[in-house]
C-alpha positions as semicolon CSV with decimal commas, in nm:
position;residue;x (nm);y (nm);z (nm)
1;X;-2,131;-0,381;-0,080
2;X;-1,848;-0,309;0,105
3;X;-1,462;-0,205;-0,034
4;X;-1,235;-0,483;0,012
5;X;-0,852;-0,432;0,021
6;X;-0,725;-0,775;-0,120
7;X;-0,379;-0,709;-0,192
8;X;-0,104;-0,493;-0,121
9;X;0,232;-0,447;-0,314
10;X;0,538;-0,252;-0,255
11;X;0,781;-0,101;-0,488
12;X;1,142;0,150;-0,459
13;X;1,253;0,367;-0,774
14;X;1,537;0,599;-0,836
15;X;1,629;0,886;-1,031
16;X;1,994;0,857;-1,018
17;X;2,101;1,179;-1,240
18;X;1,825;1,343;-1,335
19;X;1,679;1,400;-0,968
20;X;1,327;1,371;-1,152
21;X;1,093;1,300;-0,878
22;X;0,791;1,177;-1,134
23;X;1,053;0,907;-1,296
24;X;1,157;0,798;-0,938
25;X;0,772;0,761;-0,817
26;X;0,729;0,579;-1,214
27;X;0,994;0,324;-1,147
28;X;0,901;0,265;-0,773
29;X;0,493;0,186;-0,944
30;X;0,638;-0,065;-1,198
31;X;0,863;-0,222;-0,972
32;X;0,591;-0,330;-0,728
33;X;0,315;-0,410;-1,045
34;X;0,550;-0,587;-1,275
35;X;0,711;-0,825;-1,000
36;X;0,343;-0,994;-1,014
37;X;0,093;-1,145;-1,191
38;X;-0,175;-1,018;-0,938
39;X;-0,520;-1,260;-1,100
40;X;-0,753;-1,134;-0,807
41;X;-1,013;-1,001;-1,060
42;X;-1,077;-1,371;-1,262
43;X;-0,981;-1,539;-0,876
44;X;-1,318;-1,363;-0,766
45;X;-1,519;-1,327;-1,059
46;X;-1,507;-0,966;-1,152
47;X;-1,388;-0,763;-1,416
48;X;-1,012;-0,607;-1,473
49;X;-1,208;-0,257;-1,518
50;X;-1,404;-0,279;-1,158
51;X;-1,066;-0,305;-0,941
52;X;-0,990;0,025;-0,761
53;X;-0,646;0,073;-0,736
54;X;-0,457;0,295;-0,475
55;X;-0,077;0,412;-0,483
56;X;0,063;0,582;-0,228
57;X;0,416;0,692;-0,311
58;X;0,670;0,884;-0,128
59;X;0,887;1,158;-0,221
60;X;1,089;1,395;-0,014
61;X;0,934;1,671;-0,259
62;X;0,567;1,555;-0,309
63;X;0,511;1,892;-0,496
64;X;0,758;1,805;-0,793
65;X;0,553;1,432;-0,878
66;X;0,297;1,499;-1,193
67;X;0,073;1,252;-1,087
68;X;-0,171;1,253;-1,413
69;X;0,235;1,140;-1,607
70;X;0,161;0,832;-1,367
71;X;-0,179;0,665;-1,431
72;X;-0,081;0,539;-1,756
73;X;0,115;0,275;-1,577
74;X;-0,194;0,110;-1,465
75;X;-0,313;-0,137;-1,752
76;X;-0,678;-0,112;-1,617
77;X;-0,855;-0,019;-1,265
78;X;-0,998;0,279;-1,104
79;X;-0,673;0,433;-0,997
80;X;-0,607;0,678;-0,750
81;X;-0,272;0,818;-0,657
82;X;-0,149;0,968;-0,372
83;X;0,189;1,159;-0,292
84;X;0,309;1,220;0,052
85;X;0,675;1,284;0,193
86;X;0,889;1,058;0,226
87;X;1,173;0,853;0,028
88;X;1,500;1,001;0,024
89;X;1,696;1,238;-0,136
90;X;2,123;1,191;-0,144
91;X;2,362;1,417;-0,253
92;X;2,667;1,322;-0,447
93;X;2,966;1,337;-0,292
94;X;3,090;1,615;-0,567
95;X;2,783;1,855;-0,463
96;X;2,672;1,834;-0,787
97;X;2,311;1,713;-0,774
98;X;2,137;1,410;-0,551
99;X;1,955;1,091;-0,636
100;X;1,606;1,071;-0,580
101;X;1,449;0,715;-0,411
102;X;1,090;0,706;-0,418
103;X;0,833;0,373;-0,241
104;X;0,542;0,322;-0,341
105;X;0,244;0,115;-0,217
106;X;-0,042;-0,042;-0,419
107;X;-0,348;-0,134;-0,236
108;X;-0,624;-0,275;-0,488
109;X;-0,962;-0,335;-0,371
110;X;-1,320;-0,438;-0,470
111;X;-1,693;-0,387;-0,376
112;X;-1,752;-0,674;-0,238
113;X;-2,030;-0,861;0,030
114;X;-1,840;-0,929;0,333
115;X;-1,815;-1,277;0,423
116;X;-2,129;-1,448;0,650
C-alpha cells in the first residue's frame, strides 16, 4: 500500500486582542475543515478512523502554539500537526499589543494501491 494525498485544504485565523498564537492556529484549522464536507472516506470505501490527517500551520512564533490544545478539532483521523514560521504578526497602531494571523494547510491521505 502506498500513502495517498487526496485532498488538500487551506485555512487563515486571527487572534485579534489576545495575540494567542494556539487560538490563531485553532481558527485558521476550522476555517479550512468547516468550509467542507470533505466525503473522501465513504467516496473510496474506507473508514472515517483510517484517514491520516496532516496540518501544517504557520505562526511567526511556532514555539507559543500548544499543539496537543489542537487535535481535538479533528472529528476523527490519524492527525498529525505541524508548526513552522510563518503567518504574520501586526502591531497596533497605539503600540499596545499586535494581532496574530496564522494559515494552515490540511493534507489528508490514505493507504492505498496505486492505480494499474
Amino acid at each position: 500500500m502506498a500513502k495517498t494525498r487526496v485532498l488538500v485544504e487551506f485555512g487563515m485565523g486571527t487572534s485579534l486582542r489576545r495575540a494567542d498564537y494556539t487560538e490563531a492556529a485553532a481558527r485558521a484549522l476550522r476555517d479550512a475543515l468547516w468550509r467542507n464536507s470533505v466525503n473522501m472516506a465513504e467516496l473510496f470505501g474506507f473508514p472515517k478512523e483510517t484517514m491520516i490527517v496532516e496540518a501544517q500551520i504557520g505562526v511567526q512564533q511556532p514555539d507559543q502554539v500548544d499543539v496537543s490544545a489542537l487535535t481535538s478539532i479533528f472529528p476523527y483521523g490519524q492527525v498529525q500537526i505541524t508548526v513552522a514560521e510563518g503567518g504574520l504578526d501586526i502591531d497596533k497602531p497605539d503600540g499596545a499589543g499586535r494581532t496574530v494571523m496564522a494559515n494552515a494547510a490540511i493534507s489528508v491521505f490514505f493507504d492505498m494501491e496505486p492505480a494499474q
